[in-house]
C-alpha positions in Angstrom: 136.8 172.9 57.9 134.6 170.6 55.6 136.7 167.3 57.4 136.2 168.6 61.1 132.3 168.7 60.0 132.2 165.3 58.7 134.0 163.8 61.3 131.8 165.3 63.9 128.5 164.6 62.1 130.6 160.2 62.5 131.0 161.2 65.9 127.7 161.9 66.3 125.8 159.3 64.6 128.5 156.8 66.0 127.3 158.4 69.7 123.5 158.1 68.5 124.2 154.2 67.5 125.7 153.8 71.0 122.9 155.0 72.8 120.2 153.2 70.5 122.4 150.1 71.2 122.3 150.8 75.1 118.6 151.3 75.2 117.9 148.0 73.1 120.7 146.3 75.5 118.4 147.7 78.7 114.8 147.1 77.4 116.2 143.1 76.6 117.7 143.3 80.4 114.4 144.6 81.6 112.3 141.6 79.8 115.0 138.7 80.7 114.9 139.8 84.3 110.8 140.2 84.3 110.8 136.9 83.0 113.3 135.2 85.2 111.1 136.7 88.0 108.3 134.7 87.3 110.3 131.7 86.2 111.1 131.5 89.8 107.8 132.8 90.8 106.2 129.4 89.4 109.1 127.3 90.7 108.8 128.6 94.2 104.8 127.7 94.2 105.2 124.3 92.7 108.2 123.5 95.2 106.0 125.1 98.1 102.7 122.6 97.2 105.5 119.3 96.9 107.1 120.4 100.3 103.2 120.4 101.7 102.1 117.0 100.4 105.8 115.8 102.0 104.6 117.4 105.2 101.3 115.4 104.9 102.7 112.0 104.1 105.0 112.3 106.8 102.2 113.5 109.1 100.5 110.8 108.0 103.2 108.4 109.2 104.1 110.2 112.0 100.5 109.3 113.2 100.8 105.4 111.9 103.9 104.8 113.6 102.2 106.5 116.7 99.9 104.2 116.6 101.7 101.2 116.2 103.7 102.5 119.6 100.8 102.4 121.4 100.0 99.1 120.2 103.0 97.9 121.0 103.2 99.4 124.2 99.4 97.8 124.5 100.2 94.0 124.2 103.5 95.0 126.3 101.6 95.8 129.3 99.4 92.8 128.8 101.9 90.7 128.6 103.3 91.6 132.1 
């Protein structure tokens, strides 16, 4: 009777390991995912402002070559 006792009381500290082993496991998951989160958070906002000073250069020479068009176009119908 004495061995069924002590291998119940391994069972159940081996059981009680497992679950403090689980909940450490979890709590790291938690943290890595809260912190890939706002890894991508900041990656997303910096990527956002470059993609908006791309859009304004090529606003910016959307409106030169626009201009140079109508220059063109200018000493074309002058010429004629």
């Amino acid at each position: 009777m004495h061995h069924f006792h002590s291998l119940l009381l391994k069972l159940t500290t081996l059981e009680n390991r497992i679950l403090q082993y689980e909940t450490r496991l979890q709590s790291l998951l938690t943290t890595n995912q809260s912190e890939m989160t706002d890894q991508i958070s900041i990656l997303q906002e910096e990527w956002t402002r470059k993609l908006r000073g791309k859009d304004t250069e090529i606003e910016g020479f959307r409106r030169d070559l626009v201009g140079i068009i109508e220059a063109l176009q200018l000493l074309h119908d002058q010429s004629n």
